[in-house]
N, C-alpha and C positions, 0 to 999 in steps of 0.2 A: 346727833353728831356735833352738833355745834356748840353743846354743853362738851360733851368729853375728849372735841378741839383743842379748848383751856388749858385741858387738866397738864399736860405736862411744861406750859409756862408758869401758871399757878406752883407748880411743884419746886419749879426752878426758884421761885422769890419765897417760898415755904422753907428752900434749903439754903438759901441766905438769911435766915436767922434761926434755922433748928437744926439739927442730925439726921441723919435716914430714918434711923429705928425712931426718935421723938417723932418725927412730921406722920410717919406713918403708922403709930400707935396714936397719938390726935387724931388724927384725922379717922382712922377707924372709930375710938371712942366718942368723939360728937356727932358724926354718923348716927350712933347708938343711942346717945340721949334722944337725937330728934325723928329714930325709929321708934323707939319705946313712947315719947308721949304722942305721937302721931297715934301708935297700936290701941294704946292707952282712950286716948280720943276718942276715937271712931267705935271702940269696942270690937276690933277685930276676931271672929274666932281663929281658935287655935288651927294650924294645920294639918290634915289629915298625918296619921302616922306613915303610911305609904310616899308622903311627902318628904320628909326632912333626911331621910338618903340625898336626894337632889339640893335640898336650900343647905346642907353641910356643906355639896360640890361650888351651890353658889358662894357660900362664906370666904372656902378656902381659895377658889380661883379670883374671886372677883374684889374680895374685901379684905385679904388677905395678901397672898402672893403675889400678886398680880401689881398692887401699889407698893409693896415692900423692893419686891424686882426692880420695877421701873425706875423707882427712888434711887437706887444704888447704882441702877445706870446712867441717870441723870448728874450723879456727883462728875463721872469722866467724860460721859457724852454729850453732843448740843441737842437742843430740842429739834432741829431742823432733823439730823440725823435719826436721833428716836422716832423722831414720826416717821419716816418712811421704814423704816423695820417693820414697825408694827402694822406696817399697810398687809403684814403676812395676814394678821388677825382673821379678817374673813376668811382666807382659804382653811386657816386651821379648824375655826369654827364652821364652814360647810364641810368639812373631812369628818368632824368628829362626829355633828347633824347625821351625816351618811350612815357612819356606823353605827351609833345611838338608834338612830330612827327606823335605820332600814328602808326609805324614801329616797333612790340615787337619783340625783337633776340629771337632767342628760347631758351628751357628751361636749355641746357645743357650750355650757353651763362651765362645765370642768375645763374643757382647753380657755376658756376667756377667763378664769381662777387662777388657773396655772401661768398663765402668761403673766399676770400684774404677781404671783408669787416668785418667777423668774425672775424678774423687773429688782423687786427686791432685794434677791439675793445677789443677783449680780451688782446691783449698786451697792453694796455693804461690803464684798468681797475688793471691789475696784479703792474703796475707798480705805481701805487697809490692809494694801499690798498684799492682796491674794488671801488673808484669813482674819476670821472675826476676833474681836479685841472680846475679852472681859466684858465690856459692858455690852456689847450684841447678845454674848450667852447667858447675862442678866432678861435682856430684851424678850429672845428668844423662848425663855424657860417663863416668864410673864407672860407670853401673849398663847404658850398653851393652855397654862392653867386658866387663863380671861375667855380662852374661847370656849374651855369645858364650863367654866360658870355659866357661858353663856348660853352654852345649850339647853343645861336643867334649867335655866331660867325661863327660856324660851317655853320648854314644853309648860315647863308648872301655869304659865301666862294666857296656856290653853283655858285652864278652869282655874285660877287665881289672880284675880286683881295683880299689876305690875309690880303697883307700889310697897303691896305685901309680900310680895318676893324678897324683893331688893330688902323691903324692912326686917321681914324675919330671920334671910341670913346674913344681913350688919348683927342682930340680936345675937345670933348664936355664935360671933367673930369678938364679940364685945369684953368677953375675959381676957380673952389672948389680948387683943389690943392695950386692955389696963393691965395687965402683966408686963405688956412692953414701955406701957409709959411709967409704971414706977419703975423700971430697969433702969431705963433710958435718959430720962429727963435728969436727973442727981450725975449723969457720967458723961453726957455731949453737952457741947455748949450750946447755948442758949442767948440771941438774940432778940427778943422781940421787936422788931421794927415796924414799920404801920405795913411795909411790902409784903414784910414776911408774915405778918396776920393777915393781912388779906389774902393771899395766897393759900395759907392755912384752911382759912375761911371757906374759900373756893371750893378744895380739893374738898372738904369734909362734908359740906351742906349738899353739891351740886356732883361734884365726878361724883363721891361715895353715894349717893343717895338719889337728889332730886334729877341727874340724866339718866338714872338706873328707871325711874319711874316709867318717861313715855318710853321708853327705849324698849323696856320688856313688854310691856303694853303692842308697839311694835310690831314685833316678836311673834309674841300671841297673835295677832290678827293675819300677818302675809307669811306666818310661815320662818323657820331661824335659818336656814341655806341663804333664801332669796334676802330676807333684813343684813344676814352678816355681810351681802357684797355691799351694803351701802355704806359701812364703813369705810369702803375702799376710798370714801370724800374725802376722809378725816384728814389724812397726811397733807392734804392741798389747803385746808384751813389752819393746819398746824402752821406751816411753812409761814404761814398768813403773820400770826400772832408772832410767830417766832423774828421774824421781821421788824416789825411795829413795838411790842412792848421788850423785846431780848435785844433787839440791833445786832440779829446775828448774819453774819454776809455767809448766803448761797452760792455753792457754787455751779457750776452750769449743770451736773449730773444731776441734783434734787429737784429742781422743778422739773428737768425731763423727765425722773423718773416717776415723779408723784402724777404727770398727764398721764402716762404709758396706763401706769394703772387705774386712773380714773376711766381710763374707756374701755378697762373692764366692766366698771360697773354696767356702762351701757347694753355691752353685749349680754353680760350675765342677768340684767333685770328684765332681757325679752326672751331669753333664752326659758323654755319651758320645762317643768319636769318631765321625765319620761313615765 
């Protein structure tokens, strides 16, 4: 969680010197380099064919949609705001776990889910006069596709290394990304600044890649319902960053609302499956 904390200040100083579609075809693309010679490295085998249904799901939610959405909402929204939208994340990815899996947590699970997804919506709703802006339905439509990556990732994590997840569907995300960056890069401007490469940097090495690593790892080990509430941190560490390196002023409704939901996590991590 504390790797993909970053990722949407990272993205903020990525889009002070790049486009949406450049930062988020880069950032896919070197992803991809340092999946491929990682694969390359270690001599990976290939993935079962019963597998890559699933690491397509992980491409297009996680490595794909997911940072192209968020990108776009980043250009109108602040990073404080983004992060608590996406504190839906967990509840989406335990809804979709449910269905997927067939393994429903019990009910005391779902009412402490639904409370910190409340929490949410009502904060997004209050904060623009009763209806979501453009870039919430950017948010919204990202953190489904992120939580369906999240789930094939999870299962695959059952019997495949993390880091091979995550690398095989940057792999199969890797054309589309260089489709986007010859598009892109000749038709958005183009700043390189040292913010904005590091930023770059961040999002492509670390969100796209290196927090996919333990993160599915994770996953694999306690199960993708019970892992997805612990995102519910993330928005309290975002708020963090967004402070310190953005200087952006909170107002009183984000930190309340990003506790509210933190103590979902607490109830939902003792909460048992039925």
């Amino acid at each position: 969680m504390l790797s993909f904390s970053l990722t949407f200040p990272a993205t903020e100083w990525a889009l002070g010197g790049f486009g949406p579609w450049s930062a988020t075809g880069i950032r896919g693309t070197v992803a991809a380099v340092i999946a491929i010679s990682t694969l390359m490295l270690t001599r990976a085998p290939r993935p079962a064919r019963s597998d890559w249904p699933a690491l397509a799901t992980v491409a297009l939610g996680c490595v794909l949609g997911f940072p192209l959405l968020t990108t776009f909402a980043l250009q109108s929204s602040t990073t404080a705001h983004s992060a608590v939208v996406i504190g839906l994340l967990p509840m989406a990815t335990a809804a979709i776990a449910a269905l997927r899996t067939k393994r429903h947590p019990s009910k005391v699970f779902w009412a402490a889910a639904a409370t910190g997804a409340i929490a949410v919506i009502t904060f997004t709703l209050s904060q623009n006069h009763g209806r979501p802006t453009i870039a919430d339905l950017y948010l919204f439509g990202g953190l489904v596709l992120c939580a369906a990556g999240y789930v094939e990732g999870g299962r695959l994590s059952a019997h495949l290394p993390g880091w091979q997840v995550i690398a095989w569907g940057v792999v199969l995300a890797a054309p589309v990304n260089a489709l986007v960056c010859a598009l892109a890069l000749p038709t958005e401007p183009v700043h390189p600044t040292a913010k904005a490469l590091t930023g770059l940097a961040y999002i492509a090495a670390v969100s796209q890649f290196g927090g996919f690593v333990v993160w599915y790892r994770g996953m694999g080990l306690i199960g993708v319902a019970r892992a997805s509430q612990l995102q519910l941190a993330q928005p309290l560490m975002t708020l963090v960053w967004a402070v310190l390196l953005l200087g952006e002023h909170l107002t009183a409704a984000v930190p309340v609302t990003a506790v509210v939901v933190l103590g979902a996590i607490v109830v939902t991590q003792r909460a048992r499956a039925s």
